[in-house]
C-alpha positions, 0 to 999 in steps of 0.5 A: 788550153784555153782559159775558157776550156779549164774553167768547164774542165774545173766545173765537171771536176767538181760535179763528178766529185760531188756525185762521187760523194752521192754514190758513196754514200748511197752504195755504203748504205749511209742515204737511201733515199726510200728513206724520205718518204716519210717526209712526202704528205701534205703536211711535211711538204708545207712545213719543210717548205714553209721553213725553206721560204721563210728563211730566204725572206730573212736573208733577202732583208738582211741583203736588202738592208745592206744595199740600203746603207749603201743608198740602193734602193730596191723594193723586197720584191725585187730582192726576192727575185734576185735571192731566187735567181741566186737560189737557182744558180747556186745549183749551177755553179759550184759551192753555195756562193755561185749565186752570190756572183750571179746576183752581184751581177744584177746589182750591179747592173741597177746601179752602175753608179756605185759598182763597188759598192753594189758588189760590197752589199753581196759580200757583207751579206754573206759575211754576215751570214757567215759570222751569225753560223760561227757564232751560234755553232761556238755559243751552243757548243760551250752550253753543251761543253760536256758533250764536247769535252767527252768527242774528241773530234768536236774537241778538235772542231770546237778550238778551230771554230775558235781560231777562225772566230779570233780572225773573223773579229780582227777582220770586223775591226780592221774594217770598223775601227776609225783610228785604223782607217786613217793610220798612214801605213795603212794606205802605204801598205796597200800602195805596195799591193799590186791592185792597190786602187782596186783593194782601197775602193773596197776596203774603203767601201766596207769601212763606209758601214761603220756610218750605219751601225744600226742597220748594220747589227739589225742584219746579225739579228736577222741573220740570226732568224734566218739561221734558227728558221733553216735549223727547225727544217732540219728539227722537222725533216728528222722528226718526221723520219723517225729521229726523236732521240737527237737533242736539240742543242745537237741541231743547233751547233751541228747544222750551221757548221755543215753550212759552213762547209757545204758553202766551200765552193767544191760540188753544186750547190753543196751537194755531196759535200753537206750530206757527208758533213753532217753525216760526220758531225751527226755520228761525232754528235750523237750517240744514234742516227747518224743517217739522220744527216745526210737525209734531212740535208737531201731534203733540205737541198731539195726544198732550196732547189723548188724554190731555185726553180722560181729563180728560174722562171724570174732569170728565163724572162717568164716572170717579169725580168729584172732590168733596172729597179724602177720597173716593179 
C-alpha cells in the first residue's frame, strides 16, 4: 500500500468517525437540528456572524504581529486572505489545524528566504492561541472553584489542565530562557537527534522571539480578545435558543476546553468531536441544558464554514490570488 493510498485511507477514517459521532448524537436525541431555528432571523444571523468575523480578525493580527517580528511583511489584507483560506481547509483536512498547513505553505511561498521561520509565525500563532484557552479555562475554574469542587469530572479536568498548564510554561522557558540557550549540553543534545540540523534551526528560531518581547505578549492580549469574541457567539447562540439559566463563567471555562479538544486533528474541522465535547462539559457543568453544547457548536462550525467559503474563492483564484506580498 502506497503511502499516498493510506494517507486517503486515514482522511475517510476520520470522516466516518466524526459523521459517526453526527449520527449518534443526532439518533440519541442529543442535536436536532430543528432546533436551530431559533438562530435563522436577521438579527441572530449578524450577531453570530459578526462575532465569528471579529474573531478571525483578532487572530489574523495576532499571526500578522508574529510574521512581523520575524521581518515578513504582509499587509492585514493579505493576512486575512491566508486566515480565510486556512478557515476553508480546515474543513478539508482534518482536526482544526489542517488549515495552519495550508497557510504554512503560503507563507512560505512569500518568503522563501527565511522558510523556517515563516513556518515558525504559524506555529507560535497557534501555540499562543492555545496557551490563552488553557489559561482563561484554568483561571475562570479556580473563581468558580465551588462548582468544580462539587463534579468530580471537572475535578479531574481541572488537575489535568493543570499538568498540561506546568508543561506548557517549561516549554516557554525552555524557548526564552537566554542562560539556557547558550548552555553547551543543549546543543550536545540535540547533536545526538537524528534531525539535529533541522530541530537547531527551529529551536533556534523560536528563541529569536525572546528579541521581541513586546510584540510577543501583545498577541496573548490579542488572543485573549479573539478567545472572549468566540465564547459571547456561544453566549449569544444559547440565548437565542432558548438557554437563559446557564451562568456565564460556565461558557467562559467550558468553551475553550471544547476548543482544545475539537483542535486534536481526529474528524474535519472538529466536527463530531466539538459537539460531543461540549455536550459533555455542558452536562458536568450545568445542572440543565446540557443540549445547549452541541447545538451552539453546530452553529458556531457553520458560521466558520461561511467564512471558509470566502477562503475559498480567495484559494480558486476568483478573488485576486495570492502569490507574493507585493501584489496587493
Amino acid at each position: 500500500m502506497t503511502q499516498k493510498v493510506k494517507n486517503l485511507f486515514l482522511q475517510l477514517l476520520k470522516i466516518l468517525f466524526s459523521v459517526g459521532l453526527i449520527f449518534w448524537l443526532v439518533s440519541s436525541g442529543k442535536l436536532d437540528f430543528r432546533a436551530l431555528r431559533p438562530l435563522l432571523n436577521p438579527t441572530a444571523i449578524l450577531s453570530c456572524l459578526a462575532c465569528t468575523g471579529a474573531a478571525l480578525a483578532l487572530a489574523t493580527e495576532r499571526w500578522r504581529r508574529f510574521m512581523s517580528a520575524q521581518d515578513i511583511r504582509l499587509s492585514f489584507w493579505i493576512s486575512l486572505k491566508l486566515t480565510l483560506i486556512g478557515t476553508f481547509f480546515n474543513f478539508a483536512m482534518p482536526g482544526g489545524v489542517g488549515g495552519d498547513l495550508v497557510k504554512g505553505y503560503y507563507i512560505i511561498r512569500t518568503s522563501p528566504h527565511a522558510r523556517i521561520k515563516a513556518a515558525i509565525t504559524v506555529l507560535m500563532d497557534r501555540l499562543s492561541g492555545l496557551f490563552v484557552m488553557l489559561l482563561m479555562a484554568l483561571v475562570v475554574m479556580l473563581l468558580r472553584w465551588d462548582l468544580i469542587q462539587s463534579k468530580p469530572a471537572l475535578q479531574s479536568i481541572f488537575w489535568f489542565l493543570c499538568a498540561f498548564f506546568v508543561a506548557f510554561c517549561c516549554g516557554w522557558i525552555a524557548v526564552f530562557s537566554r542562560r539556557l540557550y547558550n548552555t553547551r549540553w543543549l546543543h550536545k543534545v540535540f547533536g545526538l537527534l537524528p534531525v539535529r540540523l533541522q530541530l537547531l534551526h527551529l529551536y533556534e528560531a523560536l528563541a529569536d522571539y525572546r528579541h521581541h518581547k513586546i510584540s510577543f505578549f501583545s498577541t496573548f492580549f490579542l488572543s485573549l480578545l479573539s478567545q472572549m469574541t468566540s465564547i459571547f457567539f456561544f453566549v449569544l447562540a444559547g440565548q437565542a435558543l432558548g438557554f437563559h439559566d446557564i451562568p456565564l463563567s460556565v461558557y467562559f471555562f467550558v468553551i475553550p476546553i471544547g476548543f482544545m479538544i475539537q483542535a486534536v486533528p481526529i474528524s474535519p474541522a472538529g466536527v463530531g468531536v466539538g459537539q460531543a465535547a461540549l455536550l459533555f462539559l455542558f452536562h458536568a457543568a450545568a445542572t440543565q441544558g446540557p443540549e445547549v453544547g452541541p447545538l451552539t457548536m453546530t452553529a458556531y462550525q457553520v458560521s466558520l464554514f461561511v467564512f471558509g467559503l470566502l477562503g475559498a474563492l480567495f484559494y480558486l483564484g476568483i478573488s485576486q490570488k495570492i502569490k507574493n506580498p507585493k501584489d496587493a
